[in-house]
C-alpha positions as CSV (number, residue, x, y, z in Angstrom):
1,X,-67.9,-5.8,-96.0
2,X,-67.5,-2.2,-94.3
3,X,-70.4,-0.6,-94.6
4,X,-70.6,3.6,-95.3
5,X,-71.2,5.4,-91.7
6,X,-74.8,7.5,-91.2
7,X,-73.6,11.1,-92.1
8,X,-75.0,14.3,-91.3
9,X,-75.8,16.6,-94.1
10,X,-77.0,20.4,-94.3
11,X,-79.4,22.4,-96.3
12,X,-77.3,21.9,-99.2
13,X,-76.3,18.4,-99.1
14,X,-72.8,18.7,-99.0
15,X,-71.1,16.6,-96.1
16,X,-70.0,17.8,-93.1
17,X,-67.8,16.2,-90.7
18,X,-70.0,14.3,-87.6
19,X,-69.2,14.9,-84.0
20,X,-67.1,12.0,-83.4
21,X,-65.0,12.6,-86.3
22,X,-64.5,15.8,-84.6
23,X,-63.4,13.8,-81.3
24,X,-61.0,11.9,-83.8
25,X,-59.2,14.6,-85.0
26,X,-59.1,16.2,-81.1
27,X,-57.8,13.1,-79.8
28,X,-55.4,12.4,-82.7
29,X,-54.3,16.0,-81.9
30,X,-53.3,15.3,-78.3
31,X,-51.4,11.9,-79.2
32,X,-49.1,13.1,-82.1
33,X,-51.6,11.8,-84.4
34,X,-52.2,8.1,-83.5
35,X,-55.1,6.6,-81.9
36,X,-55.9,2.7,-81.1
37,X,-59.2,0.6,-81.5
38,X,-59.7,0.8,-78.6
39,X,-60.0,4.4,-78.0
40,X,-61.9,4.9,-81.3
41,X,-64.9,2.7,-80.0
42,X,-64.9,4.0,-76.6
43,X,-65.6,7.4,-78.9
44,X,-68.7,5.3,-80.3
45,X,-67.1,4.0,-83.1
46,X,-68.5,0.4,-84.0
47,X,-65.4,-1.8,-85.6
48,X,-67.4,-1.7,-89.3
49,X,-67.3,2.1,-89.1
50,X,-63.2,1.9,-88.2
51,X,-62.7,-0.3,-90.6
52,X,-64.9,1.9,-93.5
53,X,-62.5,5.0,-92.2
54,X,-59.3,2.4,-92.9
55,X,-60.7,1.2,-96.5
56,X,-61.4,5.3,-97.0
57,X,-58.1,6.8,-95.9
58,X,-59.0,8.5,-93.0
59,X,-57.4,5.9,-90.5
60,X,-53.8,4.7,-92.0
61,X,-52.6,1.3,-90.1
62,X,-49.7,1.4,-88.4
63,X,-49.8,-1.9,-85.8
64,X,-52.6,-3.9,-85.0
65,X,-54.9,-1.4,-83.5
66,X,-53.0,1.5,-83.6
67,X,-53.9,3.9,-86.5
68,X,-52.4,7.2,-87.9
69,X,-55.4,9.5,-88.6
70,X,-55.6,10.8,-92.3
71,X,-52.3,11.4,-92.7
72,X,-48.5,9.3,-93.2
73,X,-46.2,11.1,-91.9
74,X,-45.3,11.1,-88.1
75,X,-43.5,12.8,-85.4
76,X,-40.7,10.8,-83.7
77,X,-43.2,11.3,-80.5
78,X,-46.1,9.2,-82.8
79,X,-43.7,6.7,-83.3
80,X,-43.3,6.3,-79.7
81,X,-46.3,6.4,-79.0
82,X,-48.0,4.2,-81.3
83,X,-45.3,1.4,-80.0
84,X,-46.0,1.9,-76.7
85,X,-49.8,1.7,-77.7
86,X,-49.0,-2.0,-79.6
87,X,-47.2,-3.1,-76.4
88,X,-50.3,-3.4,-74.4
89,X,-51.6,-2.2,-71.5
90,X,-48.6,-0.8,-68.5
91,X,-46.3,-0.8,-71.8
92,X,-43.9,2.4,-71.1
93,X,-41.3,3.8,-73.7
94,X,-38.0,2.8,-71.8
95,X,-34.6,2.7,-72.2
96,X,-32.3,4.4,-75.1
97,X,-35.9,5.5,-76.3
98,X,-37.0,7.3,-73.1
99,X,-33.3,8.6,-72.8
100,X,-34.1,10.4,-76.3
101,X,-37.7,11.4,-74.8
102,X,-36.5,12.8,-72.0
103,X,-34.2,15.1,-73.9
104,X,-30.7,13.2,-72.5
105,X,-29.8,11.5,-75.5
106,X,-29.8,12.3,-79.0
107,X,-32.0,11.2,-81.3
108,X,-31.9,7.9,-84.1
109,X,-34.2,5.2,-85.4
110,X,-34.6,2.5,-82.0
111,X,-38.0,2.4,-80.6
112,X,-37.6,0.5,-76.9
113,X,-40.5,-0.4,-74.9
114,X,-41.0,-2.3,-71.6
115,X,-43.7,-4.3,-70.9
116,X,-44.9,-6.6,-68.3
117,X,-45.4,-9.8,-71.2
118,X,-43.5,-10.8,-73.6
119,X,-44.1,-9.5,-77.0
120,X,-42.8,-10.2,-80.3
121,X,-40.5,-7.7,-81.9
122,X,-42.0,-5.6,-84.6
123,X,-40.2,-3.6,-87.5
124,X,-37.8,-1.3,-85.8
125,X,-39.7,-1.9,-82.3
126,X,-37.4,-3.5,-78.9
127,X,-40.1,-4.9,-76.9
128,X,-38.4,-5.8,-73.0
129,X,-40.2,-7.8,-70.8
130,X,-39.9,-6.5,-67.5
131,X,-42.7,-4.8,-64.7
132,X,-41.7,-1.7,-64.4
133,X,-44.0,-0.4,-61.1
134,X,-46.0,2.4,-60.8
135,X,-43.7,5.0,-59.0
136,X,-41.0,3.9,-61.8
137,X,-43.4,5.1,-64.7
138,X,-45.2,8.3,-65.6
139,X,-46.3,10.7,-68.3
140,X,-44.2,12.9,-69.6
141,X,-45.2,14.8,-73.3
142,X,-48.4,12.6,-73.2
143,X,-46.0,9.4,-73.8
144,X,-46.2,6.8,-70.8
145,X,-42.6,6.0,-70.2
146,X,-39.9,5.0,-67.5
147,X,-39.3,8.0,-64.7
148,X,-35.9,9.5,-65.3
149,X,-34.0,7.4,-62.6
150,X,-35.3,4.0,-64.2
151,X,-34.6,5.2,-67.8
152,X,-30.8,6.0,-66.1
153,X,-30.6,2.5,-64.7
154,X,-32.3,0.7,-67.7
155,X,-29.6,2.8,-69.6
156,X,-26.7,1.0,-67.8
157,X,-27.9,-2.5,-68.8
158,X,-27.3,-1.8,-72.6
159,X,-25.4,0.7,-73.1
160,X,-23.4,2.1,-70.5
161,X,-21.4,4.5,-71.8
162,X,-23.6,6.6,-72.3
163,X,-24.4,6.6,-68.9
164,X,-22.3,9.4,-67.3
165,X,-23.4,12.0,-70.2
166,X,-26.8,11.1,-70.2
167,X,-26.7,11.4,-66.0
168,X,-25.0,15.0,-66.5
169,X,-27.3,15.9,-68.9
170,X,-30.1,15.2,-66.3
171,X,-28.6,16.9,-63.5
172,X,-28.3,20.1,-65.6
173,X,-32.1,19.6,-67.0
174,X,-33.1,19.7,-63.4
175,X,-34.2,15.8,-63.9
176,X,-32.2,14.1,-61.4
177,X,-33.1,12.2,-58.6
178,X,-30.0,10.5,-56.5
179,X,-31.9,9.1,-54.2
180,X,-34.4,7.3,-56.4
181,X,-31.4,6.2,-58.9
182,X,-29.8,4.7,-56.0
183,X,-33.0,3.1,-54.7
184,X,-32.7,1.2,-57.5
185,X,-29.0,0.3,-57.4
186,X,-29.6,-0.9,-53.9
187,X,-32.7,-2.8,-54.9
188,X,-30.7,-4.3,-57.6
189,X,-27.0,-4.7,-57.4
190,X,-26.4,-7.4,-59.4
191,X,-27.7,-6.2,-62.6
192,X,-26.4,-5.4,-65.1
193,X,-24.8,-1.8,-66.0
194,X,-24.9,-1.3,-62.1
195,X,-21.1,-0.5,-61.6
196,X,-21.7,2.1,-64.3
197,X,-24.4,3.6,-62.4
198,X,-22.9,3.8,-59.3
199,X,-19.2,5.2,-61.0
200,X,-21.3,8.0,-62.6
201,X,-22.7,9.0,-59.5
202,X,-19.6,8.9,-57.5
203,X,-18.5,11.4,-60.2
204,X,-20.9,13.4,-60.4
205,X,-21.1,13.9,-56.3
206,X,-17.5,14.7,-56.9
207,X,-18.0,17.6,-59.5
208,X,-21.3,19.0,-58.1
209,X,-19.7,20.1,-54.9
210,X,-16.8,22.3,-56.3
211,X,-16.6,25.9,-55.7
212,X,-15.4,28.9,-58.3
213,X,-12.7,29.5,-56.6
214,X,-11.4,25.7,-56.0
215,X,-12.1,25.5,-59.7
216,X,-9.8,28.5,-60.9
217,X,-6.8,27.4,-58.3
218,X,-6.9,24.3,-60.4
219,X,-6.8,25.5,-63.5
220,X,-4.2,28.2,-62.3
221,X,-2.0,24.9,-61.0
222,X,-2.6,22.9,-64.2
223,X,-1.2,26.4,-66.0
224,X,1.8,26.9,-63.6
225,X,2.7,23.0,-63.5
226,X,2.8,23.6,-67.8
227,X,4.9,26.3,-67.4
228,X,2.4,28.4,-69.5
229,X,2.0,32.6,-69.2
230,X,0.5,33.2,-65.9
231,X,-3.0,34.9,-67.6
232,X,-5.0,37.2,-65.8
233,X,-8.2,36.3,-63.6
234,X,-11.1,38.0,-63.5
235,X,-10.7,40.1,-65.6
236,X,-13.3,42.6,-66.9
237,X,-13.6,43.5,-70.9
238,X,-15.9,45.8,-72.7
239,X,-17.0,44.0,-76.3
240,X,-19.0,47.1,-77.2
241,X,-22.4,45.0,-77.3
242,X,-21.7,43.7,-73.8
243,X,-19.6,44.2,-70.7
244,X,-18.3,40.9,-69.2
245,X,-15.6,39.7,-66.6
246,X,-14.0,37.0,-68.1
247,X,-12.5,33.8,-65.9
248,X,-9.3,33.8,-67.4
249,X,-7.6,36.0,-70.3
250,X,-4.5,36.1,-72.0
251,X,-4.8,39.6,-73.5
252,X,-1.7,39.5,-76.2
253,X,-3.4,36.0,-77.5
254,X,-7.3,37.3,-77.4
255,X,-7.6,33.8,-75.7
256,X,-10.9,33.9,-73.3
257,X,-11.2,30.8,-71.2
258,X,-14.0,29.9,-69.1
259,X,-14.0,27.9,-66.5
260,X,-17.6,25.9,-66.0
261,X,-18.3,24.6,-62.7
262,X,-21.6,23.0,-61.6
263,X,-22.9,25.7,-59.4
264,X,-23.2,28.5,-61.7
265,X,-23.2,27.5,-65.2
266,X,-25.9,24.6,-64.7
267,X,-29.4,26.4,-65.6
268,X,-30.9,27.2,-68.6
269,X,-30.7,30.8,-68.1
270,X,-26.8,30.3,-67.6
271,X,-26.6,28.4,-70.2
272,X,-28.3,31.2,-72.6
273,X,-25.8,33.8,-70.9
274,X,-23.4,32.1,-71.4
275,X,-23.8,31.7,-75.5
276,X,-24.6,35.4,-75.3
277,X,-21.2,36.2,-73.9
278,X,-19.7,33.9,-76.1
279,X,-21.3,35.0,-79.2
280,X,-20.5,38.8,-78.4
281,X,-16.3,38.0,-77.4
282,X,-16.2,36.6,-80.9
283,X,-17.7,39.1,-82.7
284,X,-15.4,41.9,-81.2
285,X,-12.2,39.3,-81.8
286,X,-11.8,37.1,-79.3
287,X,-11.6,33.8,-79.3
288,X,-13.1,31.5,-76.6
289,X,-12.6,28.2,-75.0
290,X,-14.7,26.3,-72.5
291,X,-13.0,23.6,-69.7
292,X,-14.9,21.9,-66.9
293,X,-13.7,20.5,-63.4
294,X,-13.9,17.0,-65.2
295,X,-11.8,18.0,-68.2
296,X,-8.9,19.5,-65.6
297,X,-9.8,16.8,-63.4
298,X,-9.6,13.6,-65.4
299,X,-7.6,14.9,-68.4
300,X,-5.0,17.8,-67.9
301,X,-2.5,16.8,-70.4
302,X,-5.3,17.3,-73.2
303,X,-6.3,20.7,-71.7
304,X,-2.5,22.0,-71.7
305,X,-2.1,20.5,-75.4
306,X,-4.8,22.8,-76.1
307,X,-3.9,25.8,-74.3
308,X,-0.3,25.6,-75.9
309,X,-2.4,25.2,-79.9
310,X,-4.2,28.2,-78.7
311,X,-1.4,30.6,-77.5
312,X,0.6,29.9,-80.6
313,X,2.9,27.8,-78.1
314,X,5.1,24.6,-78.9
């Protein structure tokens, strides 16, 4: 049976915390609130004093080895975590799961890990056996998981759709490396999801390199080709809060569009701007819409169908 750790007490015999339950709580603090065995006796911990703190309450089981400490409710990033932790050693979060880490996919309930042996699948855990080496892994939010080129690849094996979003998305984040995502096209070419890898990146060299101003005489051929109002370009509008110059404005509609190209609407402080602008154009009566290169690129027909809605226009 467990046994009751020694405990320090003071003058007045009430309990007080030891110093490696304050090492606990620290490390439980830097890891989203989940710890392993392992860890815990490396603290000093022998296993009948773990397993008094899991008979107690103070360490909630959560795999084999990997606790929750004195509390049930975790953090998507625990989660994570604590699978990565039952994978083993060189396990990495991977896949869908480090797509959703990495902040290029949205979030939901699959947990994906790689590891280098196979594992049996747990509750709501993916366990891939792969080897993932060491310049394909890293740290990133104290999670171990796959670099953002591998993640991109691994993306293409299961679900590549989502690959040229996800690819954007990382490009925009400042994420992106070509060169390593095509390190490992080249290194693999027959796997899996690889045509999907290399299409998104022969789109997205195509729509990094284009210019303002090859942007607006698109969108000003798409409009002529329509047969739509010729709007005006450039044009500058006082909103009272804020002074902009608008890419394109049809004035008798109060129809702003903006035109988003790579080069100057891809950081985060554009990106704030550019919701500032937004916000302000709609609060003084304008209405607002955003098309990319892609969008006049790849669809024109749905961009015109639009316009028309817009500009009261059959």
């Amino acid at each position: 049976m467990a046994h009751s750790p020694d405990v320090d007490r003071n003058s007045s015999g009430e309990r007080r915390e030891s110093a490696v339950d304050h090492a606990i709580a620290g490390l439980a603090w830097r890891q989203y609130g989940v710890v392993t065995r392992d860890q815990l006796r490396r603290l000093g911990l022998s296993d009948d004093e773990i397993d008094y703190r899991v008979a107690v309450g103070r360490l909630r089981l959560i795999h084999r080895g990997v606790y929750a400490v004195g509390h049930h409710r975790i953090a998507a990033e625990g989660l994570w975590l604590a699978a990565v932790f039952a994978g083993g050693g060189r396990a990495v979060l991977s896949h869908r799961s480090a797509g959703r880490l990495w902040d290029l996919l949205p979030h939901d309930g699959r947990i994906e890990v790689t590891t280098p042996t196979a594992r049996r699948h747990r509750p709501g855990i993916h366990y891939c056996q792969s080897m993932v080496e060491s310049f394909d892994r890293t740290i990133h939010r104290a999670i171990p998981v796959t670099t953002v080129a591998r993640t991109l690849f691994d993306l293409g094996a299961v679900d590549p759709r989502r690959v040229p979003k996800a690819l954007e998305q990382a490009d925009v984040l400042h994420l992106l490396d070509v060169r390593e995502l095509q390190r490992l096209v080249d290194e693999h070419p027959r796997r899996p999801g690889t045509s999907a890898i290399r299409a998104a990146l022969a789109s997205a060299a195509a729509w990094r390199g284009i210019t303002r101003s090859e942007l607006e005489q698109r969108f000003r051929a798409v409009v002529e080709e329509a047969g739509l109002p010729l709007p005006e370009l450039n044009r500058v509008i006082d909103l009272g809060s804020l002074v902009i110059e608008a890419d394109v404005v049809w004035a008798d509609a109060r129809l702003i569009v903006e035109l988003d190209g790579y080069a100057y609407h891809r950081t985060a402080a554009a990106f704030e701007r550019d919701r500032e602008r937004d916000r302000a154009a709609v609060a003084a009566g304008w209405r607002v819409i955003r098309i990319t290169w892609r969008q006049l690129a790849d669809d024109p027909l749905a961009v015109i169908r639009d316009l028309r809605r817009a500009l009261s226009l059959r």
